[in-house]
C-alpha positions in Angstrom: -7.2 -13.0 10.8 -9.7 -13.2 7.6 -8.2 -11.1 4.6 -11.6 -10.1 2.9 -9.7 -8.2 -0.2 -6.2 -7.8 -2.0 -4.8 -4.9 -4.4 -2.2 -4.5 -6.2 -0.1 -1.6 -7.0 1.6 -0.9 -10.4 3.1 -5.0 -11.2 6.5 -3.7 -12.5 9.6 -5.9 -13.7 13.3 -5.5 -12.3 15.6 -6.7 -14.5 18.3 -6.4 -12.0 16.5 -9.3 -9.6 14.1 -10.9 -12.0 11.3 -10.8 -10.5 8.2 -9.0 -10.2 7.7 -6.4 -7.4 4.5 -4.4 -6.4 3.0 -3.1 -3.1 0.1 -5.2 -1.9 -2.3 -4.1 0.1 -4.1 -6.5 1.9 -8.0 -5.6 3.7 -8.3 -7.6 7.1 -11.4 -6.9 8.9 -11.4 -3.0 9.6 -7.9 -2.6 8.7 -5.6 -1.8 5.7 -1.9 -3.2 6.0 0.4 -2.7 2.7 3.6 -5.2 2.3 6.0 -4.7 -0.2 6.6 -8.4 -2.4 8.1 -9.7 -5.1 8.1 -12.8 -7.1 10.9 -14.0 -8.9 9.7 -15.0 -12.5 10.7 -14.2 -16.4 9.6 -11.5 -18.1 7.4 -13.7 -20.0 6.3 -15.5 -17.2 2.4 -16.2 -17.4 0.5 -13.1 -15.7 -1.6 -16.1 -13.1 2.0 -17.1 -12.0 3.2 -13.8 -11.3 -0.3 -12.9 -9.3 -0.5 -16.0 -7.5 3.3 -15.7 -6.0 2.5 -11.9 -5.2 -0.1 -12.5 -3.2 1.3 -15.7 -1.2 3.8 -13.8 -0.6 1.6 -10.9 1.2 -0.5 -13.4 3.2 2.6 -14.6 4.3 4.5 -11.4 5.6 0.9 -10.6 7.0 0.9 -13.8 8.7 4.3 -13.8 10.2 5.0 -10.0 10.6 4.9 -8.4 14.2 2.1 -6.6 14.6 3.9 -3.3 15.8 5.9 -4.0 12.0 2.9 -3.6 9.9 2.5 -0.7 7.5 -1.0 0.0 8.7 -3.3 2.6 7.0 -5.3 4.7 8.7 -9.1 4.3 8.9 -11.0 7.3 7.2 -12.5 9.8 10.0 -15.9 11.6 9.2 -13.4 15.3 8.7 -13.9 16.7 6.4 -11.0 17.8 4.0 -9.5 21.4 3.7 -11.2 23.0 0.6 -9.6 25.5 -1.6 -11.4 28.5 -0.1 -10.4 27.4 3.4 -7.0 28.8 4.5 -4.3 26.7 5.7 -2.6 26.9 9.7 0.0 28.4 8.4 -1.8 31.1 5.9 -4.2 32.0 9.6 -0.8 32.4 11.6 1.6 34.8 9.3 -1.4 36.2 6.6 0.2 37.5 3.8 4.1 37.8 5.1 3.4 33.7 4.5 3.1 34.1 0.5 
């Protein structure tokens, strides 16, 4: 288990638990995982404080989560996406009774 990189989502404040709460998603070898984590801090608490508790606190629901648990991303495929000029399913099925 090597975590190569760590994001962060939007940092935001909830005054209701006072703390700091993001999503953080965490790159461990091939794989994506996202946990939700939250440090409990002031307002004004310095910005290294707030970063540093966010991301022990991802490491360490990565750590102890069960594997089947995880919010796991899926790995890009080489498909391409549906343009605009392609039609979807259900546009093919029903044609213009669909619009």
């Amino acid at each position: 288990m090597q975590i190569e990189q760590i994001e962060f989502d939007n940092v935001r404040y909830n005054p209701e638990r006072g703390a700091f709460e993001t999503l953080v998603k965490l790159h461990d070898g091939e794989q994506y995982f996202s946990y939700p984590a939250h440090v409990y801090a002031p307002l004004n608490a310095e910005f290294a404080f707030v970063v540093r508790g966010l991301e022990q606190a991802a490491r360490k629901a990565h750590k102890r989560t069960n594997p089947e648990l995880r919010m796991q991303h899926a790995v890009a495929t080489g498909i391409a996406p549906i343009t605009p000029r392609q039609k979807s399913l259900l546009d093919r099925l029903l044609g213009k009774v669909a619009a």
